[in-house]
Backbone as JSON Lines, residues from 0, in Angstrom:
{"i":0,"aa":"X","n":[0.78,-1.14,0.0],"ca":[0.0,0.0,0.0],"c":[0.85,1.24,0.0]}
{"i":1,"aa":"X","n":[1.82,0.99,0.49],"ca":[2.88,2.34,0.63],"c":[3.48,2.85,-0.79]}
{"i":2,"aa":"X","n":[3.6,1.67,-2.0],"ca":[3.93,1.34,-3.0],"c":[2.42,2.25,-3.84]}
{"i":3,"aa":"X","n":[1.49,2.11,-3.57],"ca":[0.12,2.86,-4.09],"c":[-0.35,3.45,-3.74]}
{"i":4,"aa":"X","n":[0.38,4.31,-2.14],"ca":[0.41,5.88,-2.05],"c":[1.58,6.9,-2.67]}
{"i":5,"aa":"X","n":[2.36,5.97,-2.75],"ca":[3.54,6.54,-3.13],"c":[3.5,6.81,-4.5]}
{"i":6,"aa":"X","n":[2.68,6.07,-5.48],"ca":[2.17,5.98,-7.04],"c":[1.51,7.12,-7.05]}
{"i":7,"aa":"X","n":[0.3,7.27,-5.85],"ca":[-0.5,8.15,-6.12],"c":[-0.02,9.98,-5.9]}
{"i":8,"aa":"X","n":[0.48,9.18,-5.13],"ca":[1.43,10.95,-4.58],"c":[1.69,11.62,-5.94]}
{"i":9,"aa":"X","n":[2.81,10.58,-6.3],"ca":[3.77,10.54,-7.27],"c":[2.61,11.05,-8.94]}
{"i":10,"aa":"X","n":[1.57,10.2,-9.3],"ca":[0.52,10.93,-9.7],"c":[-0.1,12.13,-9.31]}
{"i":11,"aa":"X","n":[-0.35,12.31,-8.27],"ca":[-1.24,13.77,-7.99],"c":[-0.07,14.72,-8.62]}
{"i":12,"aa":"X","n":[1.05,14.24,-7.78],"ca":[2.2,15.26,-8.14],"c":[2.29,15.47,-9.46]}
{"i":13,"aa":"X","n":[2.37,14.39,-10.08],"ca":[2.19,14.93,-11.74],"c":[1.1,15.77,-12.54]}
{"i":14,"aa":"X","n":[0.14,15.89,-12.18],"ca":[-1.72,16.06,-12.43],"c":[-1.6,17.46,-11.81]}
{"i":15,"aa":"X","n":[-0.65,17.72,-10.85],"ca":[-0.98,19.2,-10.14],"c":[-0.06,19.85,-11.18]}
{"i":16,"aa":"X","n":[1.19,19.31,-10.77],"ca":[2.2,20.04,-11.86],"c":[1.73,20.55,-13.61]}
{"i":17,"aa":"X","n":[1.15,19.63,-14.22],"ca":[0.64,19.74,-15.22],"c":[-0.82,20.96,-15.32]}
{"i":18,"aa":"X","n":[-1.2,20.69,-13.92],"ca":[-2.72,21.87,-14.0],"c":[-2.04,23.01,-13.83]}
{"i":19,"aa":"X","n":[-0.74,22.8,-12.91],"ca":[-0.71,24.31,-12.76],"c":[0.27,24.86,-13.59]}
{"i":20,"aa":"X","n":[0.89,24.28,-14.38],"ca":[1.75,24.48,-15.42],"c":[0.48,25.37,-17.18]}
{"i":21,"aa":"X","n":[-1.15,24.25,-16.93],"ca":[-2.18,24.94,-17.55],"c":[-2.55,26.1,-17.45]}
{"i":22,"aa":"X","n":[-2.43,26.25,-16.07],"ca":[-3.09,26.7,-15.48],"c":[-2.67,28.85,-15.7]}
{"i":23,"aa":"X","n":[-0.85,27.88,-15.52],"ca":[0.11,29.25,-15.94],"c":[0.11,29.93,-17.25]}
{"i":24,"aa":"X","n":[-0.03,28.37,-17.99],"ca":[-0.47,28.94,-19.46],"c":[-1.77,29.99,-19.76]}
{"i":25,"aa":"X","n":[-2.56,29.48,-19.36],"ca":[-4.43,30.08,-19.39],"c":[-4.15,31.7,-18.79]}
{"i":26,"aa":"X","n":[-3.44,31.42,-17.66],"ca":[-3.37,32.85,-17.0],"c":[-2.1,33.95,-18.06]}
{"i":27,"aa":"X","n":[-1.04,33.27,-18.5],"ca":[-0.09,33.82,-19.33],"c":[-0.78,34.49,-20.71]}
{"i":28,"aa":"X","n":[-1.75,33.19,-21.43],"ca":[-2.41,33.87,-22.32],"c":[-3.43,34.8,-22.23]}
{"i":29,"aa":"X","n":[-4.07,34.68,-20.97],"ca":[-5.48,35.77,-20.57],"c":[-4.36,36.85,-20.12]}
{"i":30,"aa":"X","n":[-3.59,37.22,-19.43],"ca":[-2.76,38.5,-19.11],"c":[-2.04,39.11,-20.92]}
{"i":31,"aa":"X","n":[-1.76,38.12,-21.98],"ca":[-1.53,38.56,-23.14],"c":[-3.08,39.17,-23.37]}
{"i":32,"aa":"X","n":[-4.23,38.52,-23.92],"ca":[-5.08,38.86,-24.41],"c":[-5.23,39.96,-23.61]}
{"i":33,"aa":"X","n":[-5.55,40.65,-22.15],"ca":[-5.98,41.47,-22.1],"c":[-4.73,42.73,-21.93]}
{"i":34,"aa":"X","n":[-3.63,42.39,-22.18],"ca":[-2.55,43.49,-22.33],"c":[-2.54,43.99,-23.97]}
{"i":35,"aa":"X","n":[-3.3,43.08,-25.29],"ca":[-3.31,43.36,-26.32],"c":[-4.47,44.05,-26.84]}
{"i":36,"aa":"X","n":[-5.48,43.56,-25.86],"ca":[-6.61,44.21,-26.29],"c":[-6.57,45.97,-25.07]}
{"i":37,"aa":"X","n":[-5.93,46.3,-24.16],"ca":[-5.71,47.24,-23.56],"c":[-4.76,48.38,-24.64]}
{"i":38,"aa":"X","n":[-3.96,47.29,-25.57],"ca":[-2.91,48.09,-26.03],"c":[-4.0,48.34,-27.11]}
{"i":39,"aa":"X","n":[-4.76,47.3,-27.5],"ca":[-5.37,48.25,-29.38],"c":[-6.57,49.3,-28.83]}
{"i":40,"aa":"X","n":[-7.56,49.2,-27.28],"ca":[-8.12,49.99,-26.85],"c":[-7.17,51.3,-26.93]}
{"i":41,"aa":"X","n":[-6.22,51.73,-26.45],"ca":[-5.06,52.83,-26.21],"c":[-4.83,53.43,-27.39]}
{"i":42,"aa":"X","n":[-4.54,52.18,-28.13],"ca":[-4.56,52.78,-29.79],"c":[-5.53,53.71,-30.46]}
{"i":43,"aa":"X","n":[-6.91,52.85,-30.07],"ca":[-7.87,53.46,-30.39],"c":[-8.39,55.05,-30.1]}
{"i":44,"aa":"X","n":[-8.0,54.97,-28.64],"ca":[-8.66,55.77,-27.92],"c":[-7.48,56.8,-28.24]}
{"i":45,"aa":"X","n":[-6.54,56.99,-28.67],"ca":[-5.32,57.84,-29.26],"c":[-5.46,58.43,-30.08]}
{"i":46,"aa":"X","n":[-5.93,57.57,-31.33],"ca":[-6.28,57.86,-32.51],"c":[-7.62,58.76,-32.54]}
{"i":47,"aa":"X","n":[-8.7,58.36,-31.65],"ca":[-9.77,59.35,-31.14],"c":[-9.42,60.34,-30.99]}
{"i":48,"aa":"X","n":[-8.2,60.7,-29.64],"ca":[-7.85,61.87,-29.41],"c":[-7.15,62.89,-30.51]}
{"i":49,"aa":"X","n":[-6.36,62.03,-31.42],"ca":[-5.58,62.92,-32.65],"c":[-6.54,63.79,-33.32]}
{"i":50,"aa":"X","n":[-7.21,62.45,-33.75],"ca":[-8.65,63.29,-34.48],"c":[-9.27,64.31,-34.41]}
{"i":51,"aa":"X","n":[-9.68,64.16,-32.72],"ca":[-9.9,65.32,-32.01],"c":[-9.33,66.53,-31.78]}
{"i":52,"aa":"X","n":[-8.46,66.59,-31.57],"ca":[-6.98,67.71,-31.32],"c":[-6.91,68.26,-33.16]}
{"i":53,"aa":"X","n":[-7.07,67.08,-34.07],"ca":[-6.51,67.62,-35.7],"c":[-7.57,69.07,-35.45]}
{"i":54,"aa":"X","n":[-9.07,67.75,-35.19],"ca":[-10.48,68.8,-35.89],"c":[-10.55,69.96,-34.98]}
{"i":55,"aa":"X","n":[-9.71,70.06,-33.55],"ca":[-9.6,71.5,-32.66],"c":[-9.06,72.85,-33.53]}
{"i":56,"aa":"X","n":[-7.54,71.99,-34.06],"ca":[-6.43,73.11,-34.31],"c":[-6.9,73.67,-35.9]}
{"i":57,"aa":"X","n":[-8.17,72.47,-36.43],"ca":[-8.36,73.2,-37.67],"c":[-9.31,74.54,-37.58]}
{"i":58,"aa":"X","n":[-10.29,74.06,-36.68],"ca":[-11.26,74.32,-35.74],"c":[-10.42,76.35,-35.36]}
{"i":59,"aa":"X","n":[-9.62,76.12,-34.67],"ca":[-8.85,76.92,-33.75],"c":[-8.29,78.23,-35.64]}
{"i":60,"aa":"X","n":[-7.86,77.47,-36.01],"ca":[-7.24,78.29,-37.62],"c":[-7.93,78.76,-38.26]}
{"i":61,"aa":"X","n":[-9.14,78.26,-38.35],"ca":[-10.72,78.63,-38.93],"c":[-11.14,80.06,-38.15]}
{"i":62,"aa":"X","n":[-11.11,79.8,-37.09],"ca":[-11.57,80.91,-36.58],"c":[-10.61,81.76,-36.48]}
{"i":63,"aa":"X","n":[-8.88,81.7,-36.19],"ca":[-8.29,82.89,-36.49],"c":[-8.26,83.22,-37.78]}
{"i":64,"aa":"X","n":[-8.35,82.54,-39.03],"ca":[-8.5,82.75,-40.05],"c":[-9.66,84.27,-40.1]}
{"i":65,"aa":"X","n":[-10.54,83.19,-39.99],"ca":[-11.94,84.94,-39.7],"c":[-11.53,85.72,-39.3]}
{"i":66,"aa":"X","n":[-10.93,85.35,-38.0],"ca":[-10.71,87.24,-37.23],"c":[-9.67,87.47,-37.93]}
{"i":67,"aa":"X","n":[-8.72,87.16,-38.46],"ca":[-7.87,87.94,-39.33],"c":[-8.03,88.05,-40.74]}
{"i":68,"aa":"X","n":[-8.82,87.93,-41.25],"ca":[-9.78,88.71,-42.17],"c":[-10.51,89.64,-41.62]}
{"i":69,"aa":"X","n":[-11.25,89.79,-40.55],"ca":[-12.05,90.33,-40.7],"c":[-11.14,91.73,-39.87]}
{"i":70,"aa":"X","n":[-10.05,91.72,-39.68],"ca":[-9.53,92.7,-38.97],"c":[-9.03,93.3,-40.17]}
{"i":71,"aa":"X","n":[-8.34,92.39,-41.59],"ca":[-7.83,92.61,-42.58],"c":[-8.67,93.51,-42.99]}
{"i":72,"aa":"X","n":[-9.7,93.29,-42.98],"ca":[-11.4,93.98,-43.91],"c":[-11.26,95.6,-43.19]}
{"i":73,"aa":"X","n":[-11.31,95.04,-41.94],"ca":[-11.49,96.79,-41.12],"c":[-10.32,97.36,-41.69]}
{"i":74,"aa":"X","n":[-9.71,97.08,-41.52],"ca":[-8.09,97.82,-41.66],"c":[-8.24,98.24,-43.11]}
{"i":75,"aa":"X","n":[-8.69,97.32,-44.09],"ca":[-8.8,97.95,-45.41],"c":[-10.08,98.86,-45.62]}
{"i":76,"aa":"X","n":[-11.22,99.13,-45.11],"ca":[-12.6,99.9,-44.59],"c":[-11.69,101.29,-44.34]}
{"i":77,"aa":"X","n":[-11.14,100.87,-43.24],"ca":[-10.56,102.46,-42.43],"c":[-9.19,102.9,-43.31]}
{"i":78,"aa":"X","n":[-8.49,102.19,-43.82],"ca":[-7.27,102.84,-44.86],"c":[-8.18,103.86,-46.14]}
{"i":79,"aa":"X","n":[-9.15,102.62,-46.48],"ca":[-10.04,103.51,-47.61],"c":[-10.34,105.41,-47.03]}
{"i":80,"aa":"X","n":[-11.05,105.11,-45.78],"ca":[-11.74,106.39,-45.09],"c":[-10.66,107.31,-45.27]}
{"i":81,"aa":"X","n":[-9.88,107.16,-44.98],"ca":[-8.03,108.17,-44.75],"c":[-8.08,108.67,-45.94]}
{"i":82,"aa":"X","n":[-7.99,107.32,-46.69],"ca":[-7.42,107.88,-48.07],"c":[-8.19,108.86,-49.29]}
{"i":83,"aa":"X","n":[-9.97,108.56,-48.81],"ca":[-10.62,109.22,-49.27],"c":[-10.53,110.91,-48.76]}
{"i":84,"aa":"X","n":[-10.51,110.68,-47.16],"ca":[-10.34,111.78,-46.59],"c":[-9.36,112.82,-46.99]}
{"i":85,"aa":"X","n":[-7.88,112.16,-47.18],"ca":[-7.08,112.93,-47.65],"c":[-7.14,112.94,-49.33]}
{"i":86,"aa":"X","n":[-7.64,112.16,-50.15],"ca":[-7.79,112.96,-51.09],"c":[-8.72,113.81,-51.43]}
{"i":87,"aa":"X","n":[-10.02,114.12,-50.74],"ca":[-10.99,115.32,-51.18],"c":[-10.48,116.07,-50.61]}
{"i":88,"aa":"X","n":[-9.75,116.26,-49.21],"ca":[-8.92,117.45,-48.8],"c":[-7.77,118.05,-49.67]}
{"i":89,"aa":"X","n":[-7.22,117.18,-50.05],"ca":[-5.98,118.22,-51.1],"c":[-6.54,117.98,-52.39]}
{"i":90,"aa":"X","n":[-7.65,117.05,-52.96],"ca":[-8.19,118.16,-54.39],"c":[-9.07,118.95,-54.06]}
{"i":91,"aa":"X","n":[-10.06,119.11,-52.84],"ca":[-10.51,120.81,-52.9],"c":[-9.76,121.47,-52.8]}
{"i":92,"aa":"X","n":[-8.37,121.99,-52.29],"ca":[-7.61,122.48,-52.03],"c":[-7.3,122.95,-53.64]}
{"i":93,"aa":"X","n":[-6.62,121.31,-54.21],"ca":[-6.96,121.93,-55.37],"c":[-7.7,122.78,-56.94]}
{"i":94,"aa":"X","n":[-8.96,122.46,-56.51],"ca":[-9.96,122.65,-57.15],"c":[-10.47,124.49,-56.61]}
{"i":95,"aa":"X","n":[-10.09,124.88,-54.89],"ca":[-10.21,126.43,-54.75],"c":[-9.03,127.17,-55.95]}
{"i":96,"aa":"X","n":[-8.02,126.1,-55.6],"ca":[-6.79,127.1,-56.45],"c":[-7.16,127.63,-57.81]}
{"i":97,"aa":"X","n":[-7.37,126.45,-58.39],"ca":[-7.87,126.35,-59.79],"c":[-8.8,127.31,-60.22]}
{"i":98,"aa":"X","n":[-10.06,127.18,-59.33],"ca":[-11.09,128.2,-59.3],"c":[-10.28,130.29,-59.31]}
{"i":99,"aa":"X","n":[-9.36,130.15,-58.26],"ca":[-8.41,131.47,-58.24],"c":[-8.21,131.92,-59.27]}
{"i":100,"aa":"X","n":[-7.5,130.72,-59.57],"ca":[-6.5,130.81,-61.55],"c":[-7.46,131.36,-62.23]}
{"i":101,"aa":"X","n":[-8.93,130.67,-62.06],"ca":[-9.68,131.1,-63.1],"c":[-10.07,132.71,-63.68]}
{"i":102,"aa":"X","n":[-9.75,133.31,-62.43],"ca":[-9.86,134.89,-62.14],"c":[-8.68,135.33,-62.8]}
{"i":103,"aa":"X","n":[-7.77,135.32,-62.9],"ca":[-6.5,136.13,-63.68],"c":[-6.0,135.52,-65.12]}
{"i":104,"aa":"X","n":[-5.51,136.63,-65.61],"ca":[-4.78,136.38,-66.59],"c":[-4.36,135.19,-67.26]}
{"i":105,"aa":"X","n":[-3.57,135.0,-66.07],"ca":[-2.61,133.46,-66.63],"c":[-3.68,132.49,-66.89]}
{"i":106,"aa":"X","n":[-5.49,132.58,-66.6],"ca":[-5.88,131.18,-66.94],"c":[-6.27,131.33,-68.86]}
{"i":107,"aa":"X","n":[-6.23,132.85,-68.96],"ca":[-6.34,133.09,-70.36],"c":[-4.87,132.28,-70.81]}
{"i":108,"aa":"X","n":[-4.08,132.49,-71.11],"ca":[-2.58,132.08,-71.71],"c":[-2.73,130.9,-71.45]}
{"i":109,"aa":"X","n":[-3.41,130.36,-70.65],"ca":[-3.3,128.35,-70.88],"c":[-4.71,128.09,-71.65]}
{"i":110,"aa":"X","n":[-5.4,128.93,-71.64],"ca":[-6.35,128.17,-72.23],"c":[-6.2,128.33,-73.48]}
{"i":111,"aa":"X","n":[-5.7,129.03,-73.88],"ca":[-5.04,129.77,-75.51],"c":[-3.64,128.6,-75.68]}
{"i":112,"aa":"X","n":[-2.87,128.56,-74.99],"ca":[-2.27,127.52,-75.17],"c":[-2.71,126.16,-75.87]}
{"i":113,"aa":"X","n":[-3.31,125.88,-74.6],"ca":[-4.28,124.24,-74.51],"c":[-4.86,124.05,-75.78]}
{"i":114,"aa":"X","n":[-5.52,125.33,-76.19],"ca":[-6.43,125.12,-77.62],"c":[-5.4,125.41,-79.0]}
{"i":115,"aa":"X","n":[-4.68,125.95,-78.39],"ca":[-3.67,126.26,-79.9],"c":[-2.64,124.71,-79.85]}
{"i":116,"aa":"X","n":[-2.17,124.01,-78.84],"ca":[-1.53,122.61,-78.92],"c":[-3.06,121.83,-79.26]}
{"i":117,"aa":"X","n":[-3.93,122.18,-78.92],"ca":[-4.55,120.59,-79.51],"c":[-5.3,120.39,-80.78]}
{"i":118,"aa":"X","n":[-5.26,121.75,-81.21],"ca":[-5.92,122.21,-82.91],"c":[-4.6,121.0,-83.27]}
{"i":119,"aa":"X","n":[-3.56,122.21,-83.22],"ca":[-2.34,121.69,-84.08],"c":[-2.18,119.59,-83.93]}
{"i":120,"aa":"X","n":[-2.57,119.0,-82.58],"ca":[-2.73,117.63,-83.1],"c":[-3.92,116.82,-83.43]}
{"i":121,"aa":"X","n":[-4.84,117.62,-83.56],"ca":[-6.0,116.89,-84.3],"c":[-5.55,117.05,-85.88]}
{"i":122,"aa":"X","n":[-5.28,118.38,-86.25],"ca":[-4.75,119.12,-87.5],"c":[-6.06,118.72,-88.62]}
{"i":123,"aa":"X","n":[-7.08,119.14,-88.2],"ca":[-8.09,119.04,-89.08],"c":[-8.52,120.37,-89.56]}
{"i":124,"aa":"X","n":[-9.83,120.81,-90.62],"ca":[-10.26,121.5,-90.83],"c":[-11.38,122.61,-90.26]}
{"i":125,"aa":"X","n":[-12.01,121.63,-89.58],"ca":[-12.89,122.29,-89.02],"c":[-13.19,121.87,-87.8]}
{"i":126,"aa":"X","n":[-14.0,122.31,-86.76],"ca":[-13.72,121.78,-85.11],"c":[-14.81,122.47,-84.52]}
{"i":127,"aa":"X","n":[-15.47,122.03,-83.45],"ca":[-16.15,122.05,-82.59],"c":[-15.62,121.8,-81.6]}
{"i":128,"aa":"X","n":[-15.72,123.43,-80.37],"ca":[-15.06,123.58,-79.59],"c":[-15.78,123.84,-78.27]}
{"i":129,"aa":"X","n":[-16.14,122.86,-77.18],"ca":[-17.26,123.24,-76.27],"c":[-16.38,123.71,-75.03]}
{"i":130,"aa":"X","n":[-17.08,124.91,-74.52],"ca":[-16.28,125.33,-73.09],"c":[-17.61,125.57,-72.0]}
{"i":131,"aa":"X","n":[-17.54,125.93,-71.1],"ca":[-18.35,126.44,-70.01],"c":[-18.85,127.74,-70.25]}
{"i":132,"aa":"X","n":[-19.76,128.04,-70.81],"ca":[-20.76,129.4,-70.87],"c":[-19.85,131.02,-70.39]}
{"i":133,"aa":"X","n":[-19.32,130.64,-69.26],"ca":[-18.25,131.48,-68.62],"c":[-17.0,132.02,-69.85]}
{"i":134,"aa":"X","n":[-16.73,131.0,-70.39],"ca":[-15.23,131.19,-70.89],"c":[-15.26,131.03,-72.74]}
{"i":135,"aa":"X","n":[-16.98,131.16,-72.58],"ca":[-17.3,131.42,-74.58],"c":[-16.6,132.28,-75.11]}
{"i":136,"aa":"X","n":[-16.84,133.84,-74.45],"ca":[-16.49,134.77,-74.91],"c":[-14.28,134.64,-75.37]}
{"i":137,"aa":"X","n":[-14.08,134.29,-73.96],"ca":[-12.4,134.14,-74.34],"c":[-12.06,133.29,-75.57]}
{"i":138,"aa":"X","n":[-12.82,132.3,-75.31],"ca":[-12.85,131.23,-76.47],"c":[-12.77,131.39,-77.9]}
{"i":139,"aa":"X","n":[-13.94,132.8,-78.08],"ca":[-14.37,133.49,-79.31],"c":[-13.08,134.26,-79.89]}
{"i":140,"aa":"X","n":[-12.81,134.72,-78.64],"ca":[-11.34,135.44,-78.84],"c":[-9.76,135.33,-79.25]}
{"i":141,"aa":"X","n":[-9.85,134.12,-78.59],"ca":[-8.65,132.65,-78.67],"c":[-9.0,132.24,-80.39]}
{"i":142,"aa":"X","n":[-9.9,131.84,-80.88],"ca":[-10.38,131.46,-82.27],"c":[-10.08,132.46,-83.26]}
{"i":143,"aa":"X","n":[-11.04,133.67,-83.28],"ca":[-10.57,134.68,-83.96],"c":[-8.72,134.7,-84.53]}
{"i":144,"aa":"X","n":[-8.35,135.28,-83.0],"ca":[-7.02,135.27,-83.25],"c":[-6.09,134.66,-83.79]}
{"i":145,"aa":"X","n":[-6.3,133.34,-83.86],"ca":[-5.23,132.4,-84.91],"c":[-6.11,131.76,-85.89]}
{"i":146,"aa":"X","n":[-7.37,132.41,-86.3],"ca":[-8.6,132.23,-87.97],"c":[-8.29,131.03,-87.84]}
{"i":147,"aa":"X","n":[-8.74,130.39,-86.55],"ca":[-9.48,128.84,-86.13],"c":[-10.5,128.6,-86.93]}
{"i":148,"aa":"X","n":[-10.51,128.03,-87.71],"ca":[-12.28,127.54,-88.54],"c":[-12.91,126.46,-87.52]}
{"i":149,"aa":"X","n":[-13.85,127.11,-86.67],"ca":[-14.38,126.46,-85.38],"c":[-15.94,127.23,-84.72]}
{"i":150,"aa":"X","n":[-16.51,126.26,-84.23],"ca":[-17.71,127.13,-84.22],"c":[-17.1,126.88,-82.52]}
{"i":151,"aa":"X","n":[-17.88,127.59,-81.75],"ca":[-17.84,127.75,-79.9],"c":[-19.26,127.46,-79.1]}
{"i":152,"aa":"X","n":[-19.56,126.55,-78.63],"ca":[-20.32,126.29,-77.55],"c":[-20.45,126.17,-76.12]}
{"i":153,"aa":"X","n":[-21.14,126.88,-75.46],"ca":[-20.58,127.26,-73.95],"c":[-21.34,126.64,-73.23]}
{"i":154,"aa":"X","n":[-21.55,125.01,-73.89],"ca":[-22.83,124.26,-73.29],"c":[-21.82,123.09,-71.63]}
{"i":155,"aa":"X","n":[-21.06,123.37,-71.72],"ca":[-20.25,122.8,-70.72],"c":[-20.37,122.74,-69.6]}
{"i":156,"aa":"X","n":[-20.72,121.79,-68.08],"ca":[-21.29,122.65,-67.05],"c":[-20.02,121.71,-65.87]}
{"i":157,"aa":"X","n":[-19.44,122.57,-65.19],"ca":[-19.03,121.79,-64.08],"c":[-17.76,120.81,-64.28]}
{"i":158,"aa":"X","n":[-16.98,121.87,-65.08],"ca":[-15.56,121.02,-65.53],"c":[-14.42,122.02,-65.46]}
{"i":159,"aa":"X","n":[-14.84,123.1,-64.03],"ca":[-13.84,123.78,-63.66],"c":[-12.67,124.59,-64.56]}
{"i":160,"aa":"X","n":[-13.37,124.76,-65.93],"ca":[-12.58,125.92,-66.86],"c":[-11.77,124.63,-67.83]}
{"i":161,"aa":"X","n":[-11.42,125.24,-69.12],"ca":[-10.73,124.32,-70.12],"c":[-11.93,124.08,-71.04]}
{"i":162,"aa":"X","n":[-11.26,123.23,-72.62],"ca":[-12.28,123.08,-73.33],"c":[-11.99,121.66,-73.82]}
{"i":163,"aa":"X","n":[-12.95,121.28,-74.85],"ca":[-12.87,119.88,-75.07],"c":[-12.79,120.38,-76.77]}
{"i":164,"aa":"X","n":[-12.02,119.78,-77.76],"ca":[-11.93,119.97,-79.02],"c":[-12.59,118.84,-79.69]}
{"i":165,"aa":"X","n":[-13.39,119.15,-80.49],"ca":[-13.91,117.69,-81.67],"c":[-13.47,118.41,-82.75]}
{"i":166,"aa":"X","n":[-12.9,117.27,-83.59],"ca":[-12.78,117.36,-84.95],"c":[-14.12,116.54,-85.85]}
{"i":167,"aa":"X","n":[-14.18,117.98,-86.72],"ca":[-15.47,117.69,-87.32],"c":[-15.78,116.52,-88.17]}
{"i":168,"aa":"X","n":[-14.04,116.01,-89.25],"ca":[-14.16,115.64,-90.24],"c":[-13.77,114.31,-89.72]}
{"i":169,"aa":"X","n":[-12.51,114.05,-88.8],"ca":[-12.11,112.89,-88.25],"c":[-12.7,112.37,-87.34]}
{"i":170,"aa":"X","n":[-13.65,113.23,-86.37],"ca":[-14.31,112.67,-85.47],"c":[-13.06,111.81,-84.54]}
{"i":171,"aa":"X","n":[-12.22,113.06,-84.03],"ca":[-11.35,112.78,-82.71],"c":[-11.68,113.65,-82.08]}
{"i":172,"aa":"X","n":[-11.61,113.62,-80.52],"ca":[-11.92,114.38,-79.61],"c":[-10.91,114.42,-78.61]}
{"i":173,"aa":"X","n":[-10.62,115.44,-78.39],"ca":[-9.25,115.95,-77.0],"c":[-10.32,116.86,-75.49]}
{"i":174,"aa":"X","n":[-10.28,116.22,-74.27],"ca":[-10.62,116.71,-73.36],"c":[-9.63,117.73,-72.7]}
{"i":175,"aa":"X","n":[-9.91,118.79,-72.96],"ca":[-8.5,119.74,-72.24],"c":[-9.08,120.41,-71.18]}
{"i":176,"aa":"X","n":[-10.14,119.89,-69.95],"ca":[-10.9,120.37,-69.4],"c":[-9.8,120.56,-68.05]}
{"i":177,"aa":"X","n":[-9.91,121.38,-67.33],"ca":[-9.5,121.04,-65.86],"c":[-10.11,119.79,-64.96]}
{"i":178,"aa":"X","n":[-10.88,119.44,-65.05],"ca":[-11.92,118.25,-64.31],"c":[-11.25,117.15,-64.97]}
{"i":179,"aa":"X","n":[-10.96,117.13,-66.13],"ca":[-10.18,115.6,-66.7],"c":[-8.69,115.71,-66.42]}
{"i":180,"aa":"X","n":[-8.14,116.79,-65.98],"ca":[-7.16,117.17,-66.04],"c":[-6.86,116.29,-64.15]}
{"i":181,"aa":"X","n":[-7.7,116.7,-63.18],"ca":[-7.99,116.77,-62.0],"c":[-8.29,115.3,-61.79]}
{"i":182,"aa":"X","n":[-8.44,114.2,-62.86],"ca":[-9.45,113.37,-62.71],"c":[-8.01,112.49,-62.88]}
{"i":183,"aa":"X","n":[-7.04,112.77,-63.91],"ca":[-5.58,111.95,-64.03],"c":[-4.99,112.42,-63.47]}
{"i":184,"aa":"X","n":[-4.46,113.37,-62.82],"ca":[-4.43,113.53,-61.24],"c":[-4.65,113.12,-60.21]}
{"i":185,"aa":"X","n":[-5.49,112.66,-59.58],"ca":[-5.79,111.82,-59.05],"c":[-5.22,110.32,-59.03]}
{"i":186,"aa":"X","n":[-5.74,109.94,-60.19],"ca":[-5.18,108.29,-60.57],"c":[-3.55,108.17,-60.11]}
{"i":187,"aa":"X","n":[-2.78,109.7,-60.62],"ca":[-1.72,109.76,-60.57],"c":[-1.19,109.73,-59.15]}
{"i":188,"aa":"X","n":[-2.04,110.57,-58.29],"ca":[-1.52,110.74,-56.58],"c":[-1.82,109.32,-56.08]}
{"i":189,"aa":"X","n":[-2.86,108.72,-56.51],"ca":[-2.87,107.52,-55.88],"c":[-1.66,106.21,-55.95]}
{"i":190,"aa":"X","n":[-1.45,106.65,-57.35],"ca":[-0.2,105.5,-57.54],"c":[0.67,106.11,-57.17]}
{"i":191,"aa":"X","n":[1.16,107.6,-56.95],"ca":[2.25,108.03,-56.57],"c":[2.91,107.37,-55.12]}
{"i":192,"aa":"X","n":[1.18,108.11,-54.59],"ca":[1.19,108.05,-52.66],"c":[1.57,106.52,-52.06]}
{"i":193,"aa":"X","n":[0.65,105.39,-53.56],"ca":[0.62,104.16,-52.61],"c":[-0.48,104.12,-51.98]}
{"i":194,"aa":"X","n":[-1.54,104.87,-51.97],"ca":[-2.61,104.88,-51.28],"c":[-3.69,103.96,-52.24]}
């Protein structure tokens, strides 16, 4: 009997060793499975967060995007205001002067000028010459004097002195007005200034 406890021992001993050798296995592979499925949860839940954080910072750019447009916008709103501001201030400025000129002498000698250079580059025969009601009479005078073949109309309103020449036969026209004069001027200060 000592012989078939000693078997049995000797069995259990084997039967335990083997369960718990299973046993180590079962527990080795359940501590894998749930360290792999912890690791692709982590993954997951990472990849959640990236996502999250991407769609924040696009989120976050979007909206400084706007406000820096829309500060861009003001800033270009209020540069406009300035620039308008300062240019009706220095062309009324210029437009009183002009008006001055119109009172003396010297605006006779340019306008006699103006019309004697722009006969000579139309160089036609006959011409139609419109001025401002104001400045017919000089006009009449300016013509006469160098036997302009030109009729004079003083139908002009609001172009601050100067005349406009048509040629009758070519049908070209020269604006020698102060107001067109005032008007590329402008274009000109603006590209000058940068404004």
């Amino acid at each position: 009997m000592a012989d078939k406890d000693s078997l049995m021992q000797g069995f259990t001993r084997l039967v335990m060793q083997e369960a718990s050798s299973k046993k180590k296995a079962i527990l080795d592979d359940a501590k894998k499975e749930k360290d792999d499925l912890l690791k692709k949860r982590e993954e997951t839940f990472l990849e959640q967060a990236y996502i999250k954080v991407q769609e924040a910072v696009r989120e976050t750019k979007k909206i400084r995007n706007e406000d820096y447009s829309k500060a861009v916008l003001e800033s270009k709103k209020q540069l406009l205001k300035v620039r308008s501001s300062i240019m009706e201030e220095v062309f009324n400025k210029v437009i009183n002067r002009l008006r001055e000129f119109r009172k003396n002498s010297e605006y006779i000698r340019w306008v006699e000028k103006q019309l004697v250079n722009g006969i000579a580059q139309i160089n036609d025969k006959e011409y139609l010459i419109l001025c401002e009601e104001i400045d017919k009479n000089m006009v009449d005078k300016i013509i006469r004097k160098y036997d302009i073949n030109a009729k004079v109309e003083g139908t002009l309103e609001e172009v601050e002195g100067g005349v406009i020449i048509k040629s009758k036969e070519k049908g070209l026209l020269i604006d020698l007005t102060l107001k067109k004069m005032i008007e590329e001027a402008k274009v000109d200060f603006l590209s000058y200034c940068g404004l």
